[in-house]
C-alpha angles and dihedrals in degrees: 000000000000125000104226117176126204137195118230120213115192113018113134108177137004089275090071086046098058085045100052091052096044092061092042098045082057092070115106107257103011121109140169106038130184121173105180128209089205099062102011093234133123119205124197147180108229112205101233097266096013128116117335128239085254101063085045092059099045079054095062098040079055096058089048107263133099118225138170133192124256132242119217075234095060126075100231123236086276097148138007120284126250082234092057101037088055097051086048088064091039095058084042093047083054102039089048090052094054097034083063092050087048106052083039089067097033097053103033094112099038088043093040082231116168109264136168112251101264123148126260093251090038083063099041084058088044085052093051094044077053099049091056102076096041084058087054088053089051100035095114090062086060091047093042091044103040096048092043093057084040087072090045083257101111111182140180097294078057088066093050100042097049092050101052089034085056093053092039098062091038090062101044085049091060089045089055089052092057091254116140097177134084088014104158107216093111084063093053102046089046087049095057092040094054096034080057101047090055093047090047085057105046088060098051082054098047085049086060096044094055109040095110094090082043091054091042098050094045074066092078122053122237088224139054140185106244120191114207119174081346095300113115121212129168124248137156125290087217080066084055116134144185112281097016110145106233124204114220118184136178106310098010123133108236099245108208134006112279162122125283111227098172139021128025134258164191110214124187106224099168092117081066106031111015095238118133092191110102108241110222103240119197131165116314094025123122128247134202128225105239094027109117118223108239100186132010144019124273143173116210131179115239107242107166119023140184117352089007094067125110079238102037085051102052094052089050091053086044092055094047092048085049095055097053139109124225119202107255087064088068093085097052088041090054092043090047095049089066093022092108108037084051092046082050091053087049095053098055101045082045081056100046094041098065091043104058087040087068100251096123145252092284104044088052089051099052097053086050090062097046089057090046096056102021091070118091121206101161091064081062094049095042102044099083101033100039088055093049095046081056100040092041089045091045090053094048085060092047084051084253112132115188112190094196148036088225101061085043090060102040092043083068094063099041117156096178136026112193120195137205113233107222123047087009108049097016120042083254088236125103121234140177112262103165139025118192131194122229083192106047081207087046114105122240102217092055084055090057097034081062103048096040094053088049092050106043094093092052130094093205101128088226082056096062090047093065097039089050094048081056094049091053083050088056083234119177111229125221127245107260126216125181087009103182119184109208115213115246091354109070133257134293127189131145122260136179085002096306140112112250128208115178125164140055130355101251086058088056086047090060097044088056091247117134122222101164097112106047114101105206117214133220136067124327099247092063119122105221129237116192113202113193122174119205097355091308123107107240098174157314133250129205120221127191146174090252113226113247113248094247104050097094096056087041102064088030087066095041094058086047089055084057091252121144110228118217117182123211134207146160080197117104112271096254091061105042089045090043086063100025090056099071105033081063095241108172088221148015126198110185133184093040121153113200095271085057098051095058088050087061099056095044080059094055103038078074084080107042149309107313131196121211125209121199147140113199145066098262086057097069115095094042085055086047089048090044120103080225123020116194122188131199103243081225093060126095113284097246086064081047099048086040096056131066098221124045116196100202098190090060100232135144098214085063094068086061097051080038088066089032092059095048092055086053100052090044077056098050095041092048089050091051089045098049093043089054096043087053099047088049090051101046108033096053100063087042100053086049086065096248096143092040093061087064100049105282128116130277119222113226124236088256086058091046092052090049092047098049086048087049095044094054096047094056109059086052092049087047089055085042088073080068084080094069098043106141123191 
């Protein structure tokens, strides 16, 4: 199956939304679609030599709607434009100026306002030349809401329409009988003011929630230094291809992923690592699109581009993340694909219920249009999106990148987190972590002067471990001769005019040295190096998989979350639980191979949702079993592409703010539900005037309008606290 995102042009409220799937979920081999309000986006799964992007797009433009597909390359409509936001606040600051003129005029005599001395029927005409602009302002309600209950998919501007529409024609037909009082024109103008401010609003909000793929693609420049035949010209990063050489000088942002082939360099890589360290860069050496070159000059080839790009790639996972859809969001999706057929139903029996009642035909009127503007179905449609654009986007910023809305949501209820041992929990390096003296008057560094030199010529991952210890300690090496590496055994030469034996200590048995006496120190989970010098033992060194700085908060933080902490390993027992005991895991399971580490999980998925954390190969397909699969950004990219989560900087402590940011999006996203669901529940009986029947209070058209407005902006303002999460 292929992930294809589109942009969405046109939706308004959730009920667009659930139109615009159900037309596309009808096309022959595509399956699990989620267009969401709150990005404008859809996101699908295409069946390999199903429909074409083109029938899904003449699918869209038939339910009303224009869409076009996304490049890896593209943003994605994510959040609303500048352009947009600021023509929002053009149309209210129209419609207010011309709503206060019209009240003005409509209320002068009941307010004992100053007016100047104009007839009754000279006003009514004034309130109507006043109402028109603010039309003008609003038209686009009318266009979007018409059209949409043309094809039978009423949303939220048909609400509106309908409602003002309502009012509208009511007052014209009094004017044609002659009548100049309880026009309603002064209701309309304030509906669509208030309807705009808080559209206007809403934007500027959902600006704010998205701005982590912004952020992330101000990262790259628009522009880059290509050098073509050793003449240099600008173009745009956007041109760039395959094999370009690209010139990077002090300052620049690295444009695209490549090689250096000329110059050296200090590039700044924290976007992708975290680290705020420079990294020295010289030919040969990689570079990142997005990283900014601190010091030097330098010219790369450009190797990946576009989408390709690290870059380029983790925008395009943001935005998908972005576009889905959890669980817990069916039910309001469900609720907001019938919402306003049911708030038009509503409407109408409101309506013929008071008049029959013999309130009038005003007063009927008049709870009809409350109910018509007071519902809010775009609090349903925003609640869940809204909250993921702000949660996702927090966690980009954080170096979390969470790939799905599901794993977001699971994450949140976790029972269990299960970790890898090397590379995860341990730095996946060997280094030497004791060096122990067969002769209490013998020197240390000679000892490691001696195995180092020996080792020095060998691959053996133990061997660079030494080698790398000698080169912390600045030690000279000795020239090597007849240097013979021993498979499985360890390595000999001859050095400084000795004979060198260094490895394991059935290499020293069958070279007649004895090594029974000596206790090595160190940790039990040390693999152990003899080192002997002319047939006599002179000392032993302890290498072990170090434990990354961060483990021990890590799991620390974990226990406090609730969380139990299982620690996996293909390593022996001694040795995992050497390192496992004081970092305070619950269990330990050893000698695992990858099939038994899914079993593992499977075992412990019994008990609960479980998360697994790892970085290689052999991880997997226990990240792939996991409820949660978390990868180290580090780690190979079949355990990446095999996780939910990624945590780029490649520490520990960010498993723990991973879980913690999901909690507190569920939380977000329950709030907003729950607030949606309320207001719903209360306001529209109470716009249909049910309480006021027994005695309570009505709320006008003017205060529904306020309170929809009111009800939309806050369950983005309530996401919008996912900006400051802090772990």
């Amino acid at each position: 199956m292929e992930k294809k995102l589109f942009n969405i042009k046109g939706m308004r409220c959730a009920g667009c939304a659930a139109g615009v799937e159900r037309a596309v979920k009808r096309i022959p081999g595509v399956s699990e679609v989620c267009v969401s309000i709150a990005s404008n986006t859809m996101t699908l799964n295409l069946a390999p030599g199903g429909a074409s992007v083109e029938e899904i797009l003449e699918a869209v433009r038939k339910a009303g709607f224009e869409a076009e597909a996304v490049s890896g390359t593209a943003s994605g409509r994510v959040v609303e434009s500048e352009e947009g936001t600021r023509a929002y606040f053009f149309r209210f600051a129209v419609a207010l100026v011309f709503s206060l003129l019209l009240c003005y005029a409509a209320m002068h005599d009941l307010l004992k306002l100053p007016y100047f001395p104009i007839s009754h029927g000279a006003n009514a005409w004034i309130q109507l030349g006043l109402t028109l602009p603010v039309l003008a302002a609003g038209w686009h309600f009318y266009r979007s809401g018409y059209r949409a209950l043309a094809r039978l998919a009423p949303n939220m501007d048909s609400l509106i329409a309908l409602c003002t529409t309502a009012a509208l024609v009511y007052s014209l037909f009094r004017m044609a009988e002659g009548h100049t009082e309880h026009l309603y024109f002064d209701s309309a103008g304030m509906i669509l003011s208030l309807i705009m401010l808080g559209k206007y609003l809403e934007s500027q909000s959902r600006r704010r929630a998205s701005g982590a793929i912004r952020e992330l693609m101000d990262l790259a420049p628009a522009t880059a230094t290509l050098v073509v035949d050793g003449s240099e010209k600008e173009v745009p990063a956007a041109d760039l291809k395959v094999g370009d050489r690209i010139r990077v000088r002090p300052g620049g942002k690295v444009p695209v992923d490549g090689v250096i082939v000329e110059g050296v360099a200090s590039v700044d890589e924290s976007m992708l690592t975290g680290e705020p360290i420079p990294v020295d860069k010289g030919v040969g050496d990689s570079v990142t699109g997005g990283s900014i070159n601190r010091d030097g000059t330098f010219l790369f080839q450009a190797g990946e581009v576009g989408e390709n790009t690290a870059l380029g790639r983790i925008i395009a996972l943001i935005r998908e993340a972005q576009g889905t859809r959890p669980p817990i969001a069916r039910l309001a999706d469900l609720v907001s694909g019938y919402f306003v057929w049911g708030v038009i139903t509503i409407a109408v029996l409101t309506f013929l219920a008071w008049f029959v009642s013999g309130s009038g035909f005003a007063e009927a009127l008049g709870f009809s249009l409350s109910v018509l503007v007071v519902a809010c179905p775009c609090a349903l449609g925003l609640a869940t999106p809204i909250a993921l654009i702000a949660g996702i986007g927090r966690g980009a910023g954080l170096g979390i990148l969470v790939k799905n809305g599901s794993a977001l949501e699971t994450a949140a209820s976790l029972r269990t987190v299960v970790l890898d041992k090397t590379g995860t929990v341990t730095t996946g390096r060997p280094e030497v972590a004791s060096v122990t003296l067969a002769d209490p008057e013998g020197n240390e560094t000679d000892l490691l002067r001696i195995a180092a030199s020996a080792e020095k010529n060998s691959e053996h991952p133990l061997a660079g471990a030494i080698v790398r210890e000698a080169e912390k300690r600045n030690l000279a090496l000795f020239p090597v001769t007849s240097f013979r590496a021993i498979a499985g055994s360890g390595v000999s030469c001859r050095a400084d005019g000795r004979r060198i034996l260094v490895g394991k200590a059935a290499l020293m048995k069958e070279n007649g040295v004895d090594c029974s006496g000596l206790q090595a120190g160190g940790a039990a989970s040390n693999s152990l190096v003899y080192a002997a010098v002319d047939g006599r033992l002179t000392g032993v060194i302890g290498i072990a998989d170090a434990v990354k700085p961060d483990s021990a908060e890590a799991i620390r933080r974990l226990r406090e979350m609730g969380l139990r902490t299982v620690m996996l390993t293909g390593d022996n027992a001694v040795a995992a639980n050497a390192i496992a005991s004081p970092l305070g895991f619950d269990e330990v399971c050893a000698e695992l191979l990858p099939a038994g580490k899914t079993e593992m999980i499977q075992r412990l998925q019994k008990e609960g949702p479980v998360a697994m954390v790892g970085d290689g190969i052999n991880d997997a397909p226990a990240l792939a079993q996991a409820d949660v699969g978390i990868a180290i950004g580090s780690g190979t990219d079949v355990a990446v592409e095999s996780a939910d989560m990624v945590l780029m900087h490649s520490s520990l402590t960010d498993v723990p703010a991973a879980i913690a940011l999901s909690r507190a999006t569920l939380r977000i996203i329950r709030e907003n539900l729950c607030w949606a669901f309320f207001y719903n529940l209360i306001c529209i009986p109470l716009a249909a005037g049910v309480f006021y029947a027994f005695g309570g209070f009505r709320l006008t058209p003017v205060a529904c309008a306020a309170a929809m407005a009111f009800s939309s902006i806050s369950v983005v303002l309530n996401a919008l606290r996912l900006r400051n999460f802090r772990p």
